[in-house]
RODRENFI-214883 format. One record per residue (C-alpha): residue in three letters; residue number from 0; x, y, z. Coordinates in nm, 2 decimals. Example, Ala and Ser with C-alpha at 12.3 -4.5 7.8 and 13.67 -1.06 7.14 Angstrom:
BEGIN
<site rest="Ala" nr="0" u="1.23" v="-0.45" w="0.78"/>
<site rest="Ser" nr="1" u="1.37" v="-0.11" w="0.71"/>
This chain:
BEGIN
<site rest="Unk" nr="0" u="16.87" v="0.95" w="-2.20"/>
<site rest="Unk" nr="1" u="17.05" v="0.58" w="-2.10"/>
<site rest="Unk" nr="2" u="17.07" v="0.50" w="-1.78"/>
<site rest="Unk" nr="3" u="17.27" v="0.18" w="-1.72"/>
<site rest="Unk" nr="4" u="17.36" v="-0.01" w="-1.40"/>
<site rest="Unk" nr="5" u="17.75" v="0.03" w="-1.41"/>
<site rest="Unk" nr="6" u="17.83" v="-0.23" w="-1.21"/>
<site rest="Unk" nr="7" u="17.64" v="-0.54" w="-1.43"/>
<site rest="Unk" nr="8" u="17.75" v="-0.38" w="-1.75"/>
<site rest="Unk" nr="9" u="18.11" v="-0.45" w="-1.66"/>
<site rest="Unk" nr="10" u="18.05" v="-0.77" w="-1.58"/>
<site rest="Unk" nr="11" u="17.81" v="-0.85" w="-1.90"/>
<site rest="Unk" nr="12" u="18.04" v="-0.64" w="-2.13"/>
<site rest="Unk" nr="13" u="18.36" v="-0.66" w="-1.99"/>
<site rest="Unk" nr="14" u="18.48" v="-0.92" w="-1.75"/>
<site rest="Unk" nr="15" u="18.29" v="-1.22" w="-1.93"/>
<site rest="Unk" nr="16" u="18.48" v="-1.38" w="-2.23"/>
<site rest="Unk" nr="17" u="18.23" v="-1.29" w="-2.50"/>
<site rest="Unk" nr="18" u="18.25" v="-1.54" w="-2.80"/>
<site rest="Unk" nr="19" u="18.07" v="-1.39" w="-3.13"/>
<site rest="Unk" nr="20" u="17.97" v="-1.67" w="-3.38"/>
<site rest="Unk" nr="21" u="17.82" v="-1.63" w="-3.73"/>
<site rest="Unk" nr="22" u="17.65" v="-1.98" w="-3.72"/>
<site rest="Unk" nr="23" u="17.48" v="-2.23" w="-3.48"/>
<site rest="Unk" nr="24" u="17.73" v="-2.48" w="-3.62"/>
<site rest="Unk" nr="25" u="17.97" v="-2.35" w="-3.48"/>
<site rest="Unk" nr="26" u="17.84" v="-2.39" w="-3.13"/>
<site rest="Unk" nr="27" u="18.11" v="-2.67" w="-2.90"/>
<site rest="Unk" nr="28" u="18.00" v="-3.01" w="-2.94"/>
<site rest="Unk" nr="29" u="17.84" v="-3.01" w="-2.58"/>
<site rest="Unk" nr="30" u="17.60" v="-2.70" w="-2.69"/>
<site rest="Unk" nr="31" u="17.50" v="-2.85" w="-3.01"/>
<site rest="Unk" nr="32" u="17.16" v="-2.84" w="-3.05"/>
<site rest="Unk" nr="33" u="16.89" v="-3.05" w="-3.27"/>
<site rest="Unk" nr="34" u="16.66" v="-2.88" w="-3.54"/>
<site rest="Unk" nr="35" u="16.33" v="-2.79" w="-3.38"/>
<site rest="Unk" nr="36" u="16.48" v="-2.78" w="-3.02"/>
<site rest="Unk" nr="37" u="16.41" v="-2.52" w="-2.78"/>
<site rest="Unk" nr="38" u="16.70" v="-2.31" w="-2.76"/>
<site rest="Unk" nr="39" u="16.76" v="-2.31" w="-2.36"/>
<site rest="Unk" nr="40" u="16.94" v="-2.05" w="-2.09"/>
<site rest="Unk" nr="41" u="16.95" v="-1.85" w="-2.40"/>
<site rest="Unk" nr="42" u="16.91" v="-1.43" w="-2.33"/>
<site rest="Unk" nr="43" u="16.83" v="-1.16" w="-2.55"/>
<site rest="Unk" nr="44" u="16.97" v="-0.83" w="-2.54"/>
<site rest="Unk" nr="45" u="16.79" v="-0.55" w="-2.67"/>
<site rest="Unk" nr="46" u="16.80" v="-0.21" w="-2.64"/>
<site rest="Unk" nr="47" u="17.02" v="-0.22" w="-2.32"/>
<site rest="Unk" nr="48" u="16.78" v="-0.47" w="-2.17"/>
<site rest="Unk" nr="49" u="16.76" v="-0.84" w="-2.12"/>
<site rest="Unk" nr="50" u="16.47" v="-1.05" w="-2.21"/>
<site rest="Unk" nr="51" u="16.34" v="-1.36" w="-2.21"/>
<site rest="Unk" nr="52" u="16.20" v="-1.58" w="-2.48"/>
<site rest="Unk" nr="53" u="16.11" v="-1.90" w="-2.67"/>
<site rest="Unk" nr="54" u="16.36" v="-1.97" w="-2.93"/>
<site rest="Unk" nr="55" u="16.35" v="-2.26" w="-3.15"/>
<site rest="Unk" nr="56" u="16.61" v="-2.32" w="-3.41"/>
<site rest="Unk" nr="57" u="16.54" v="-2.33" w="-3.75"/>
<site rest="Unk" nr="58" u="16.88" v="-2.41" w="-3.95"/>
<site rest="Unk" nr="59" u="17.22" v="-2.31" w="-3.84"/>
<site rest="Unk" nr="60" u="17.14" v="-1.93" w="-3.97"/>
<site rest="Unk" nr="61" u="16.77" v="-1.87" w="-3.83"/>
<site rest="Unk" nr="62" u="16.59" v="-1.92" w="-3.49"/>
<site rest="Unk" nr="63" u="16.26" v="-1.86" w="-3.42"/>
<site rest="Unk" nr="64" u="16.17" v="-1.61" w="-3.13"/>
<site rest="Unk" nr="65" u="15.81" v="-1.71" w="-3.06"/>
<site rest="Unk" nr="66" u="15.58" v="-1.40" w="-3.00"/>
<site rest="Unk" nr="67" u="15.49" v="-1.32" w="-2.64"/>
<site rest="Unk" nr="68" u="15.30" v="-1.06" w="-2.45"/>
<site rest="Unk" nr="69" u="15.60" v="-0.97" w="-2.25"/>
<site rest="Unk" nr="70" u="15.82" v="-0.89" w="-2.51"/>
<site rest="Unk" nr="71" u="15.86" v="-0.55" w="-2.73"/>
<site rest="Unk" nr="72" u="15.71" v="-0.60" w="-3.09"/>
<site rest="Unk" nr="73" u="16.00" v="-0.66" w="-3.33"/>
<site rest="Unk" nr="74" u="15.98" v="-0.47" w="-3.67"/>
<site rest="Unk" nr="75" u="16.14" v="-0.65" w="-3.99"/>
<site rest="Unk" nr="76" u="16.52" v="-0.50" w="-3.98"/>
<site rest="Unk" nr="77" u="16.59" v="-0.45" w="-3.61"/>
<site rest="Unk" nr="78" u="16.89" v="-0.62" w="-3.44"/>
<site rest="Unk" nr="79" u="16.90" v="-0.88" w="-3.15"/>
<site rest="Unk" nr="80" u="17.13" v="-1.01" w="-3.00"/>
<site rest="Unk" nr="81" u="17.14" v="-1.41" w="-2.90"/>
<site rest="Unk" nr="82" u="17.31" v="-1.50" w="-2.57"/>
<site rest="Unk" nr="83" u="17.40" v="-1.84" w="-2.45"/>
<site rest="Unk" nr="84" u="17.60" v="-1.84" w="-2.18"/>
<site rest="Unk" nr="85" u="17.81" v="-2.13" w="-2.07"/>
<site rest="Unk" nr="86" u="18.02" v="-2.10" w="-1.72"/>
<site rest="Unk" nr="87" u="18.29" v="-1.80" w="-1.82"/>
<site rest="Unk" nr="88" u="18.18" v="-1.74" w="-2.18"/>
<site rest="Unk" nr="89" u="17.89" v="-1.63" w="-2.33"/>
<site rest="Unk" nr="90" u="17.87" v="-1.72" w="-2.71"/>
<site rest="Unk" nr="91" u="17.71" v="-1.44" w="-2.86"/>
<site rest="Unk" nr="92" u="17.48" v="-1.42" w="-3.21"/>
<site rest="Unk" nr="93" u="17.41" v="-1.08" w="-3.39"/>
<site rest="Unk" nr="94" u="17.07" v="-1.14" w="-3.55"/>
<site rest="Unk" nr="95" u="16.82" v="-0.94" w="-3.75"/>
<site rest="Unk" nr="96" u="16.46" v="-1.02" w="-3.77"/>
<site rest="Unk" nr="97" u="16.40" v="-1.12" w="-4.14"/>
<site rest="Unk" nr="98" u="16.04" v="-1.19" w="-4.10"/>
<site rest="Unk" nr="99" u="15.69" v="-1.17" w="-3.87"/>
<site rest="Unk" nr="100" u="15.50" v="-1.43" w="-3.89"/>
<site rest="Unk" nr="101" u="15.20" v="-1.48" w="-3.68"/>
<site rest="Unk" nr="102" u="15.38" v="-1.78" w="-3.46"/>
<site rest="Unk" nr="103" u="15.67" v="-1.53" w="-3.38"/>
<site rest="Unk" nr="104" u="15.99" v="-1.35" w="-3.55"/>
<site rest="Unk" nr="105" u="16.22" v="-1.52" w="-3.78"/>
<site rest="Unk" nr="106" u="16.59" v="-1.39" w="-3.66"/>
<site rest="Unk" nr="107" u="16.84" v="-1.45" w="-3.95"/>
<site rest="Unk" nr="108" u="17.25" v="-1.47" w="-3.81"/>
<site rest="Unk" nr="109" u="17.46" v="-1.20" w="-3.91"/>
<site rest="Unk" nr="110" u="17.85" v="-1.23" w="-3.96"/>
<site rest="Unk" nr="111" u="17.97" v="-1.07" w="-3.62"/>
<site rest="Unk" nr="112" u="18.18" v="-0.77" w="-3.84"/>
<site rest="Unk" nr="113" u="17.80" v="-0.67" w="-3.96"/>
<site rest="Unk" nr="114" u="17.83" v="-0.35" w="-3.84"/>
<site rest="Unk" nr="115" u="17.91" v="-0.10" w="-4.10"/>
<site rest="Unk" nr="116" u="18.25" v="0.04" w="-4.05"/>
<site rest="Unk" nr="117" u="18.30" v="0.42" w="-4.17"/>
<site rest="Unk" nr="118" u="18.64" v="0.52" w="-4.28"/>
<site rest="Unk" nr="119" u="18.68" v="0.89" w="-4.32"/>
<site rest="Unk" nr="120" u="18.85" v="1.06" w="-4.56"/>
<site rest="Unk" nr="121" u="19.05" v="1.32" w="-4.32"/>
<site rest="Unk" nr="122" u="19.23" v="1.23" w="-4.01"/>
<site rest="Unk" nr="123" u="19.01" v="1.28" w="-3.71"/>
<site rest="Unk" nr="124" u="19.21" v="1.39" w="-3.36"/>
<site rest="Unk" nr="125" u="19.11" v="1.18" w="-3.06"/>
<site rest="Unk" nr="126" u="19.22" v="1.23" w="-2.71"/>
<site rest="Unk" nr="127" u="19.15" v="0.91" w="-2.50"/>
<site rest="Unk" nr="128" u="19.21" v="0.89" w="-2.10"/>
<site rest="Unk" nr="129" u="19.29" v="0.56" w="-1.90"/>
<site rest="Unk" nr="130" u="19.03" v="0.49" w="-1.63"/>
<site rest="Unk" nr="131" u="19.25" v="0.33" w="-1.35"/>
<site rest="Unk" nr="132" u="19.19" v="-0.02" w="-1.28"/>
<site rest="Unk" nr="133" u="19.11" v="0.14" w="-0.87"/>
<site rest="Unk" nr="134" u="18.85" v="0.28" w="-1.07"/>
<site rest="Unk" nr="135" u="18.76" v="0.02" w="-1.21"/>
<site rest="Unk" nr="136" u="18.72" v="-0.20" w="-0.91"/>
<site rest="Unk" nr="137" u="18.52" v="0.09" w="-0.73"/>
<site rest="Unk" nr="138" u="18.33" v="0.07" w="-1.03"/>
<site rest="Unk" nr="139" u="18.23" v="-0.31" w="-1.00"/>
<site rest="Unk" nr="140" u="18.21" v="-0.26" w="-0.65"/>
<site rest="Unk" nr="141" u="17.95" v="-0.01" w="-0.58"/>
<site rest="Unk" nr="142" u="17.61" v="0.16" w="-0.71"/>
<site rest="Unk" nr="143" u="17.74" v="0.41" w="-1.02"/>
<site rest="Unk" nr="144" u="17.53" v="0.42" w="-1.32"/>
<site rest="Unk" nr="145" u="17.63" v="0.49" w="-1.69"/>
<site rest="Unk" nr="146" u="17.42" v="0.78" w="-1.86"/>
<site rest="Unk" nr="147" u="17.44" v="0.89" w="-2.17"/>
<site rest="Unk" nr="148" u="17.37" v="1.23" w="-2.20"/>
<site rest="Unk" nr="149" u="17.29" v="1.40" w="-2.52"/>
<site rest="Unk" nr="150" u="17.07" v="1.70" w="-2.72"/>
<site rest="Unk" nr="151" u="16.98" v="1.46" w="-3.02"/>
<site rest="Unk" nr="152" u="16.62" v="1.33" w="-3.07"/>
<site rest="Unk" nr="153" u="16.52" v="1.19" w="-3.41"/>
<site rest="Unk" nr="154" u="16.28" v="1.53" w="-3.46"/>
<site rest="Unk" nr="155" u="16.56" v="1.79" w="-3.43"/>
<site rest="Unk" nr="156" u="16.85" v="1.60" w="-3.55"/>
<site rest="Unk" nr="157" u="16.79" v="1.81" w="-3.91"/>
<site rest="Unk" nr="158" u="16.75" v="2.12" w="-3.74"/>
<site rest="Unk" nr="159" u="17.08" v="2.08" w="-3.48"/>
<site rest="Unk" nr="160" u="17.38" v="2.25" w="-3.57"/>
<site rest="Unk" nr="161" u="17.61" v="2.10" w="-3.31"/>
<site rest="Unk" nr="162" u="17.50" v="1.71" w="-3.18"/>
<site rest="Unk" nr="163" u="17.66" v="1.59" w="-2.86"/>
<site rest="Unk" nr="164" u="17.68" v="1.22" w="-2.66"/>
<site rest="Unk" nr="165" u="17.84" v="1.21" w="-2.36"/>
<site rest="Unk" nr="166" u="17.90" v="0.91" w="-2.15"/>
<site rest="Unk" nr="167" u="17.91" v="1.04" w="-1.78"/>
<site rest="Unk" nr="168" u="17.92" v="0.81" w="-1.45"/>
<site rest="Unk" nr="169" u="17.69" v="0.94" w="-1.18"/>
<site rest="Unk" nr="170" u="17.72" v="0.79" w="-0.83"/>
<site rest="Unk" nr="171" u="17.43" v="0.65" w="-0.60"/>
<site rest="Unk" nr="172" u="17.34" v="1.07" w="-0.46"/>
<site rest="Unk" nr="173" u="17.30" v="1.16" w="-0.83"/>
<site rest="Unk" nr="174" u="17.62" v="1.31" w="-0.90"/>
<site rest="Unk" nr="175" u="17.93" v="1.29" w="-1.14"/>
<site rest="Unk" nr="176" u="18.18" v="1.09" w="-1.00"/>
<site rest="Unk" nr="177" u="18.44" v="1.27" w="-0.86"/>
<site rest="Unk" nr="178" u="18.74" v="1.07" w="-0.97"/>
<site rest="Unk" nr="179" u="18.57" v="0.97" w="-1.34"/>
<site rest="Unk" nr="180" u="18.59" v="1.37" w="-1.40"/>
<site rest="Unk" nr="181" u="18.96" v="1.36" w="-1.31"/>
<site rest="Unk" nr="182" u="19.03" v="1.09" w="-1.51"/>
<site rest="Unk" nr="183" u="18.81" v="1.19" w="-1.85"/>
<site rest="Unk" nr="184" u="18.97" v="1.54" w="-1.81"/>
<site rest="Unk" nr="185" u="19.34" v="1.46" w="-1.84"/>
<site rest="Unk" nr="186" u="19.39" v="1.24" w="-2.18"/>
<site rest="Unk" nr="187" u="19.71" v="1.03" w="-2.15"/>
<site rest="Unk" nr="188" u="19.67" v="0.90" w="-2.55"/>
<site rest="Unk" nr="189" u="19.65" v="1.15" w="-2.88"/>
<site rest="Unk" nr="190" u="19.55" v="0.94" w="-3.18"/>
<site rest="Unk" nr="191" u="19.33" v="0.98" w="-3.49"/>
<site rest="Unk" nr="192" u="19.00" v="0.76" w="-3.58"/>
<site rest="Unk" nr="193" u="19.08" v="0.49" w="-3.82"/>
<site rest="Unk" nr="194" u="18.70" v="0.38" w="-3.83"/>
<site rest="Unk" nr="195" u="18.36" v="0.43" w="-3.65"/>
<site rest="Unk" nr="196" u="18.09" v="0.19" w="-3.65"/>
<site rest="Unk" nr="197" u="17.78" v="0.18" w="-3.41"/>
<site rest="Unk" nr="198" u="17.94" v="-0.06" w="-3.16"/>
<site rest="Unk" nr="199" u="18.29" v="0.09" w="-3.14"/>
<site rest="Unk" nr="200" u="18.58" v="0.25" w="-3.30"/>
<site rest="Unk" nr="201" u="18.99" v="0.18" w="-3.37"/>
<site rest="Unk" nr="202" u="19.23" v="0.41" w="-3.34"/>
<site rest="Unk" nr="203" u="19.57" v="0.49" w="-3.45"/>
<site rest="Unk" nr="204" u="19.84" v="0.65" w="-3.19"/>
<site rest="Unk" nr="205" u="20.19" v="0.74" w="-3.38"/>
<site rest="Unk" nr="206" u="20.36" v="0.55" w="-3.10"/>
<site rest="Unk" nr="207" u="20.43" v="0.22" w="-2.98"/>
<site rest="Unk" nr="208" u="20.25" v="0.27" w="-2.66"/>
<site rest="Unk" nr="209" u="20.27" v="0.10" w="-2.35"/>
<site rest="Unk" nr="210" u="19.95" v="0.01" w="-2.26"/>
<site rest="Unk" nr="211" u="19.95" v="0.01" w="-1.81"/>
<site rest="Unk" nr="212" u="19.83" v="-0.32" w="-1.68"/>
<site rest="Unk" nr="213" u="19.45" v="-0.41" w="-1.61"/>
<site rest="Unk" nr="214" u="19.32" v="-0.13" w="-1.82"/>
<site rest="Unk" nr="215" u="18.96" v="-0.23" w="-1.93"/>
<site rest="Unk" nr="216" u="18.80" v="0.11" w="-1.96"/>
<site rest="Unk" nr="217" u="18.89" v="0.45" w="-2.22"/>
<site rest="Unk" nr="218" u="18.68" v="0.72" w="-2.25"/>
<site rest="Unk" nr="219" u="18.73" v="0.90" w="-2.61"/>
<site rest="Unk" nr="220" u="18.69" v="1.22" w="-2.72"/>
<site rest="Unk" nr="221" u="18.68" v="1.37" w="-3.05"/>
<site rest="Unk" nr="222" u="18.47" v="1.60" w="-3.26"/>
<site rest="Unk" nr="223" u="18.35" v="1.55" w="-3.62"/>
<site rest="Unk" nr="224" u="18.26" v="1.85" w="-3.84"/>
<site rest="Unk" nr="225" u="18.10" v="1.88" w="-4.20"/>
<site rest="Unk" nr="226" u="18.00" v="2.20" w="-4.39"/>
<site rest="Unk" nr="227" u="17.70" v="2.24" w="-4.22"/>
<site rest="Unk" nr="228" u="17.72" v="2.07" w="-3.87"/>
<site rest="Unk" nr="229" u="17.96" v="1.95" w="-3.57"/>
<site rest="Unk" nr="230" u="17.89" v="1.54" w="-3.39"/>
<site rest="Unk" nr="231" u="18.10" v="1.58" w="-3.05"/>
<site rest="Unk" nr="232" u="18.18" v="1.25" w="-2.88"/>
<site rest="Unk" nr="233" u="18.27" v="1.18" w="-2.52"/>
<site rest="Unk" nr="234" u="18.26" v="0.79" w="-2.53"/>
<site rest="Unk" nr="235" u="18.33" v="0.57" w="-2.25"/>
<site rest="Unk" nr="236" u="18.50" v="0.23" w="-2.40"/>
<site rest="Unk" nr="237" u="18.59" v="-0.12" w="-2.32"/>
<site rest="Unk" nr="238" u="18.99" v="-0.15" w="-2.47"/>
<site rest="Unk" nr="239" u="18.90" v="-0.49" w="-2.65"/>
<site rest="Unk" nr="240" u="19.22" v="-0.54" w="-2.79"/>
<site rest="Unk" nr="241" u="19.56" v="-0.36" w="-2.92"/>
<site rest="Unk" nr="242" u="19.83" v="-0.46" w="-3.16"/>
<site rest="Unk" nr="243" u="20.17" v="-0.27" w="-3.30"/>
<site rest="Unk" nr="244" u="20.23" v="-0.24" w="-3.67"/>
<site rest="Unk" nr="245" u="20.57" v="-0.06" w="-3.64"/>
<site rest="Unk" nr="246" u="20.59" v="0.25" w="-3.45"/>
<site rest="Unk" nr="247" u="20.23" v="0.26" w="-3.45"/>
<site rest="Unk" nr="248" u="19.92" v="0.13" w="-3.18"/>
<site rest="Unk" nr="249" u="19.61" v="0.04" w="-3.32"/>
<site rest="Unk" nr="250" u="19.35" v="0.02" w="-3.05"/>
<site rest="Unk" nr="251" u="19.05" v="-0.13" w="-3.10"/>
<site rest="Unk" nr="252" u="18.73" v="-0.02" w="-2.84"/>
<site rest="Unk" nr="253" u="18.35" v="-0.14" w="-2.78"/>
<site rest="Unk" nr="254" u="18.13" v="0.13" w="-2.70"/>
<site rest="Unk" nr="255" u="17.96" v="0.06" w="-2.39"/>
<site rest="Unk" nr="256" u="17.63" v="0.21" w="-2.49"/>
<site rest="Unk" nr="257" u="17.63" v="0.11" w="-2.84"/>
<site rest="Unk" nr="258" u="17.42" v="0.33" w="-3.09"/>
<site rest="Unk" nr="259" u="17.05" v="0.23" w="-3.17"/>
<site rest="Unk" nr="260" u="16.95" v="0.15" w="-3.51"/>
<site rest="Unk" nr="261" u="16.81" v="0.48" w="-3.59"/>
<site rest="Unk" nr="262" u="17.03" v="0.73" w="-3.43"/>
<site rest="Unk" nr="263" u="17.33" v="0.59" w="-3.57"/>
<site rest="Unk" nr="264" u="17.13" v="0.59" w="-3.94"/>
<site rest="Unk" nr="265" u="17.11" v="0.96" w="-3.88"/>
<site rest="Unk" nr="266" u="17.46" v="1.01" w="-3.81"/>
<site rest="Unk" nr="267" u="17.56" v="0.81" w="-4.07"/>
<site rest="Unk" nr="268" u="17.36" v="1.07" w="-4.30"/>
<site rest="Unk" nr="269" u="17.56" v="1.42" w="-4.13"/>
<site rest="Unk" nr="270" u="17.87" v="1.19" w="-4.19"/>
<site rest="Unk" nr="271" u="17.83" v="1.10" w="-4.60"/>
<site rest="Unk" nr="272" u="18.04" v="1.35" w="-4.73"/>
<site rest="Unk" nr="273" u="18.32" v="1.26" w="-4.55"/>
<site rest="Unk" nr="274" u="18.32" v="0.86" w="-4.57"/>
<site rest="Unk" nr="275" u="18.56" v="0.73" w="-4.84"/>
């Protein structure tokens, strides 16, 4: 189970300009930084937690992370993510560790769309709720954490019939927020899933919607069945972005607890049959 200070992940995730690059080139001139440099104020964010590292660039698509006994042994394959944060943006690097050497990890850059999105072959309902930007506030303001609750573990996702993640808020006494269950129990939006990756979804509404002000936070819910087995979602999101195409909204979200690696590998696998 995740359990996430609410209040920082807002203002990691959500209020800070996040800037995704897919080289080191591309970096503003005052950031640029010299082959074999130390890569300075530079954070990385795994597995819902910030660490802190040697990195040493290589060529604009590899950095070094030197090995350390504070940090989590990397396996070749995993994902990191490179921070370098720079007054109100962060510039942000998706990388995946392409080798281990005995000095440290080689991280290779990924294009920031890396993330494998699913298209499924039959429209998928979703019923999405506004968290009010009050909420929102109270949220930055005091001591709520974000949990995700669930019944999957790698050993019984086979056996499962019925997997289920929910995103739920629980205040500083250890209980559901009060006015996050309101909010998540009446849904203001009815769309369909256009895709699903790891890191988010977009989604269609049959409606030129008008979108209130401030809105930073969605929670999603929608179920997807095969043959054999049901994935339920109840996903709290950060509204990155929205565009009309006609009479139609596409909203595009960020998951605020992402999927690890391996659990969304084994969702990927329930979903197969129904991927275009």
């Amino acid at each position: 189970m995740d359990k996430i200070n609410l209040s920082n992940k807002l203002k990691i995730s959500v209020l800070t300009r996040n800037v995704q690059l897919s080289s080191l080139k591309y970096l503003p001139q005052p950031l640029k930084i010299d082959l074999n440099k130390t890569l300075e104020k530079a954070l990385i964010f795994y597995r819902q937690n910030f660490l802190k590292g040697t990195l040493k660039i290589l060529n604009d698509q590899e950095i070094l992370l030197l090995k350390s006994s504070k940090d989590p042994n990397f396996s070749e394959g995993e994902l990191l993510i490179i921070i370098i944060p720079q007054n109100e943006i962060r510039y942000v690097f998706q990388t995946q560790v392409k080798n281990v050497t005995q000095e440290g990890y080689i991280l290779k850059i990924l294009n920031p769309r890396y993330d494998k999105r699913l298209i499924l072959k039959n429209p998928i309902p979703v019923f999405a709720s506004y968290i009010s930007h009050n909420l929102f506030l109270n949220f930055l303001q005091k001591n709520y954490f974000l949990i995700r609750n669930s019944n999957f573990s790698l050993e019984n996702a086979s056996e499962l019939k019925d997997l289920q993640f929910y995103d739920l808020i629980f205040n500083e006494n250890n209980h559901i927020d009060d006015e996050f269950k309101k909010a998540i129990n009446t849904s203001q939006i009815q769309g369909e899933v256009v895709d699903i990756s790891s890191g988010g979804l977009c989604i269609k509404i049959s409606t030129a919607l008008n979108i209130p002000e401030n809105t930073h936070l969605i929670y999603t819910k929608f179920e997807i069945s095969t043959k054999n087995k049901s994935i339920k979602f109840g996903l709290l999101c950060h509204l990155k972005n929205h565009r009309l195409e006609g009479q139609n909204t596409f909203m595009h979200l960020a998951f605020l607890i992402p999927f690890k690696p391996e659990v969304w590998h084994k969702i990927e696998e329930i979903l197969k049959p129904l991927v275009k």
